[in-house]
C-alpha positions, 0 to 999 in steps of 0.5 A, a space after each residue: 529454467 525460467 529467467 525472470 525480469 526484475 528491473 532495479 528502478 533507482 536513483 543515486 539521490 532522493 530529494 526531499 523539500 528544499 534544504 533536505 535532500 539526503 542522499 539514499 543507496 538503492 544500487 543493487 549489484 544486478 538489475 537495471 537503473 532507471 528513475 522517475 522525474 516527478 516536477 522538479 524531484 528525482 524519484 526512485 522504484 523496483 518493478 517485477 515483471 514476470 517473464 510470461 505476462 500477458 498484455 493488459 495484466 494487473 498492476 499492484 503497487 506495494 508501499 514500504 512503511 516508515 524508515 523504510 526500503 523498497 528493495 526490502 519489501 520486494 524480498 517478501 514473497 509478493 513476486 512470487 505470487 506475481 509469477 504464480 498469477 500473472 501481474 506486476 508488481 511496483 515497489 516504489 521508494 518513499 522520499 524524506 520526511 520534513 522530521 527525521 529525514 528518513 523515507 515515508 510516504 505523504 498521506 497527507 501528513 503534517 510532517 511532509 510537504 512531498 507530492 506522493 499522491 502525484 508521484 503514484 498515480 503519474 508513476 501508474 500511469 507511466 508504467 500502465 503504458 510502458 508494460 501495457 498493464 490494465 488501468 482497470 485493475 491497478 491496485 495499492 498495497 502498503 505497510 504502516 505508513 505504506 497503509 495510510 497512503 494506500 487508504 489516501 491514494 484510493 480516497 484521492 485518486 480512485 480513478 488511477 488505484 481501483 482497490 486498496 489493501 492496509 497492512 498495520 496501517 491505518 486511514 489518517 487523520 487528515 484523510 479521514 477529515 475528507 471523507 465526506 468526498 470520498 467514493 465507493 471503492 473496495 478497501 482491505 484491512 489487516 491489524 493486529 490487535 495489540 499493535 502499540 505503533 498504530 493502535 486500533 482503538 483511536 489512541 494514535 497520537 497526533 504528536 509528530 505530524 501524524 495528524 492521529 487516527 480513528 477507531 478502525 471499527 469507525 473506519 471500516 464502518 465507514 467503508 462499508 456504508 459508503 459501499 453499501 455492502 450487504 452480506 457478512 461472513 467472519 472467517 476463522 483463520 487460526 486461533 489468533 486470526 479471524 477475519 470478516 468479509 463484508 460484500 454486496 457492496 456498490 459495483 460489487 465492492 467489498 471490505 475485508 477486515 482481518 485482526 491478529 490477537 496478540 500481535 503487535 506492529 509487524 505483518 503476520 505471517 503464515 508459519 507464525 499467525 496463521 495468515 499468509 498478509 501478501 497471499 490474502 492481499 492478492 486474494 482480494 485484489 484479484 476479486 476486482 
């Protein structure tokens, strides 16, 4: 039988800016209790490393999105495929927001004073020495909220996350305004068409602190002019999912963009949509 490392990296307590510290239960009744001192702020993650992995492997980061739970997302089938393909897997837990005092991640949004782009890369780099993992080929993936912060730390950060994926989430507004800064590197997109929470069509609201967003048509032309791709291939997944593969971009950078008819704010899922989101995701980081 195989036994597999599953380390719970956790801490009792979750501090938000001054005045918001909340306290955020991520026991778990087995594992092992670590945490990460980011400045002056205890910060908390769940790492999977398969029991067989090879020195310099990959590292994927996945982010949970709004309101959300790193132990959670782990129970979605990304370990699985870290077992199966040999890499790492960080689930990083998000700190309060300034609004609701609830988890979320700081791509760079208005309802935050959080440092999330320094707390992930350090936390990359901390775990790239630790497990000996590839800085070469650690990537971030996210959902929603975990989406914007996947496209700002890749945006911000391309020397530490070499690819990034975007599960219903989208480029922030504030992000986008940095564009002009930003280097060729491969981006992944997953929408639903008829998502209301984080609409394609440019309609977000900038109500909130969310800072809104582009059309992501706009946005996935952007990524593929700054990449300089030069091939197309549209793939029909199933009746609902159709996805288009754009390649031959600079250092053999890719965007990949797949939409889910009917399907609003919630990750697709094989058995339902035809499109197996964590699957496809490793598929992509695996090109890189």
């Amino acid at each position: 039988m195989k036994y597999w490392k599953c380390f719970f990296i956790l801490a009792g307590l979750i501090l938000a800016p001054p005045g918001l510290a909340q306290e955020f239960d991520l026991r778990s009744k087995s594992g092992e209790a670590l945490s990460y001192q980011h400045g002056n702020v205890e910060r908390s993650y769940l790492i999977y490393l398969p029991e067989d992995l090879k020195p310099n492997a990959p590292l994927v980061f996945l982010l949970h999105g709004y309101h959300g739970k790193a132990k959670n997302v782990m129970k979605m089938g990304m370990n699985r495929l870290a077992e199966k393909h040999g890499f790492a897997v960080c689930y990083p837990q998000g700190a309060n927001d300034l609004r609701k005092r609830t988890p979320h991640w700081n791509a760079r949004l208005k309802l935050s004073r959080v440092d999330d782009i320094g707390f992930l890369s350090e936390l990359a780099k901390e775990l790239q020495a630790k497990h000996k993992l590839n800085p070469k080929k650690t990537f971030v993936c996210g959902i929603s909220n975990g989406g914007f912060m996947s496209y700002t730390l890749v945006s911000e950060r391309p020397e530490v996350f070499k690819a990034a994926a975007s599960m219903i989430g989208t480029m922030s507004g504030e992000t986008w305004k940095t564009r002009d800064s930003i280097k060729p590197i491969s981006v992944m997109q997953i929408s639903g068409l008829a998502d209301r929470v984080v609409p394609i069509d440019g309609s977000m609201s900038e109500a909130g602190g969310w800072g809104g967003a582009p059309h992501q048509d706009q946005i996935i032309n952007f990524w593929k002019q700054l990449n300089k791709t030069t091939t197309e291939k549209v793939i029909e997944v199933s009746d609902q999912a159709t996805g288009y593969r754009y390649g031959g971009g600079t250092d053999g950078n890719e965007v990949w963009y797949y939409t889910v008819k009917g399907l609003g704010h919630s990750v697709p899922r094989k058995q339902k949509h035809g499109i197996d989101s964590l699957a496809l995701v490793w598929e992509f980081f695996a090109r890189h």
